[in-house]
N, C-alpha and C positions, 0 to 999 in steps of 0.2 A: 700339400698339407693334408693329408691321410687318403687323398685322392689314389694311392698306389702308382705303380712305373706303368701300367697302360696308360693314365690320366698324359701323363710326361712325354709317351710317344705318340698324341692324339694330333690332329690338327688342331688349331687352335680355334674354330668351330664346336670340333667334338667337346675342347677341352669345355667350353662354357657351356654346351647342353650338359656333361657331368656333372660340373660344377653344380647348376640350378637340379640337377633331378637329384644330387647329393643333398643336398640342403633342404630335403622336404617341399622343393617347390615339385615333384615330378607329375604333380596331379593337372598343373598348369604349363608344361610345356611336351610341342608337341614338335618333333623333328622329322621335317619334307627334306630328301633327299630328291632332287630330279624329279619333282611333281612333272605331269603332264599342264600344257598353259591354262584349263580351266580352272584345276584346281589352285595354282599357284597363281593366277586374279584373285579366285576367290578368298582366299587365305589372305593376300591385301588388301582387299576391301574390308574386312572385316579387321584390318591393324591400325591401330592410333598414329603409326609413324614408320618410316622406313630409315634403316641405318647403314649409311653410305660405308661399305667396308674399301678402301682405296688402301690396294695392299703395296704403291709406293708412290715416291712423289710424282709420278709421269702424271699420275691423274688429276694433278693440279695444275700441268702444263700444257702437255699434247695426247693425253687419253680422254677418253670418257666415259664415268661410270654408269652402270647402264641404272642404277640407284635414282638418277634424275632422269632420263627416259621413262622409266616406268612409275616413276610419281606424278611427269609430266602424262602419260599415257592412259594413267589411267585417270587424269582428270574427270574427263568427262562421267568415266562408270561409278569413280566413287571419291576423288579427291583425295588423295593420301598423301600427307605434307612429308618431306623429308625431313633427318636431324642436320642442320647444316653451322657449321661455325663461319667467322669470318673469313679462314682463307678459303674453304668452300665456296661461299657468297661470292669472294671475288673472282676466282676461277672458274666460276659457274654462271656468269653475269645474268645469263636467262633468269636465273632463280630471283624469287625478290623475296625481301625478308618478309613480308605479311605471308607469303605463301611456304613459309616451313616451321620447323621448331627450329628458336634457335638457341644453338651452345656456347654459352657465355663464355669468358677466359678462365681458365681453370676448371672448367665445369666438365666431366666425361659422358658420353655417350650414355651409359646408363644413368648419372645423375639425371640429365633433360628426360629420359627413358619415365623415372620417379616421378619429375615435376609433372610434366606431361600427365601422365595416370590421374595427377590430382587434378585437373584444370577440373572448372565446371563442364556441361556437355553444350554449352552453347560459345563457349571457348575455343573447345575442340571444333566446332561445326565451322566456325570463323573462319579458320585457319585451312580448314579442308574446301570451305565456300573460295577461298582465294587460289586455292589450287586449280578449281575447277575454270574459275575466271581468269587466269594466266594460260590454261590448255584452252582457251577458244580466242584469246588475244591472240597468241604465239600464234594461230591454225590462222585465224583471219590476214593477221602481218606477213604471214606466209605465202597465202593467196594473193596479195594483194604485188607482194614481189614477185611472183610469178608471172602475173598476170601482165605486168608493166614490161617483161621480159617481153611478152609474148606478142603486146601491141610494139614496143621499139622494134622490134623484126617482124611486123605485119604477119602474123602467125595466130592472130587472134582466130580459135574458131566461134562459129557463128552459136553456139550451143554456150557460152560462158553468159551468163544471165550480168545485166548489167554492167556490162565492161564493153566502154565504144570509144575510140579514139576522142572523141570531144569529150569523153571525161576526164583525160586525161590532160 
C-alpha cells in the first residue's frame, strides 16, 4: 500500500522497520542488524518488552526460542518481560504469567506492544521485578538439582557451601 515492489521483496523484518520509518515514525526507530552482545543487552535493557518471533510451530513443541532465554537471562541485569499468550505460557511452562506481558485472545503482538506503552512506570517495574525473581528461583532450583545429583553419586565437592549429606 504505496510501500512500492522493494517493500514486497523485503523480509518481513524489513518489511515493518519500512513500514514504521514510512509512517513518520522514522525519528523512533532504530534497526540492529548483528549487533555485537554488548550492544544487543544494551538495547534490551533499555526495552519495555521482548517479542517472541516463532517462525513455526516447532517452537511450541520441540524448539526453543531463544526470546525466553534472553528475557530469562537477562533477569538479573535488567528484567525484560516477554509478550507471551497462552499457547506460549503453556509451551513455555518455565514462564509464569506475573513475569510477562500478557496477549489476550484476539489481541496482536503490537496491540499488548500499545497497552504496555501506557502502563504506569511502577506497573511496568512489577512486571520486570517478577522477571528478575523467576531468574534467581530457576538459578537456585537449578543448583539445588544439581547438587542432589552430586551427593546421590557421592561427588559432592568439598567447596559447595552448605550442601552435606545430612541435609539431605
Amino acid at each position: 500500500m504505496g510501500q512500492g515492489s522493494d517493500y514486497l521483496r523485503a523480509e518481513p523484518f524489513t518489511q515493518l522497520c519500512l513500514l514504521l520509518t514510512t509512517d513518520g515514525l522514522q525519528d523512533h526507530v532504530t534497526l540492529y542488524r548483528t549487533p555485537p552482545d554488548p550492544v544487543f543487552y544494551d538495547v534490551i535493557s533499555r526495552s519495555y518488552a521482548l517479542v517472541p518471533a516463532l517462525a513455526n510451530p516447532q517452537y511450541y513443541v520441540s524448539k526453543l526460542t531463544s526470546s525466553a532465554i534472553t528475557s530469562l537471562m537477562t533477569g538479573e541485569l535488567t528484567g525484560v518481560p516477554i509478550i507471551a499468550d497462552d499457547a506460549f505460557l503453556e509451551a513455555y511452562s518455565m514462564m509464569e504469567p506475573a513475569a510477562v506481558f500478557e496477549q489476550d485472545p484476539g489481541e496482536t503482538e503490537l496491540d499488548v506492544m500499545f497497552r504496555v506503552a501506557q502502563l504506569a512506570p511502577e506497573e511496568v517495574l512489577a512486571v520486570r521485578t517478577a522477571v528478575e525473581q523467576l531468574y534467581h528461583e530457576m538459578n537456585a532450583r537449578a543448583c539445588r538439582l544439581v547438587q542432589g545429583w552430586l551427593l546421590e553419586m557421592d561427588l559432592v565437592p568439598g567447596s559447595i557451601p552448605a550442601v552435606s549429606k545430612a541435609s539431605s
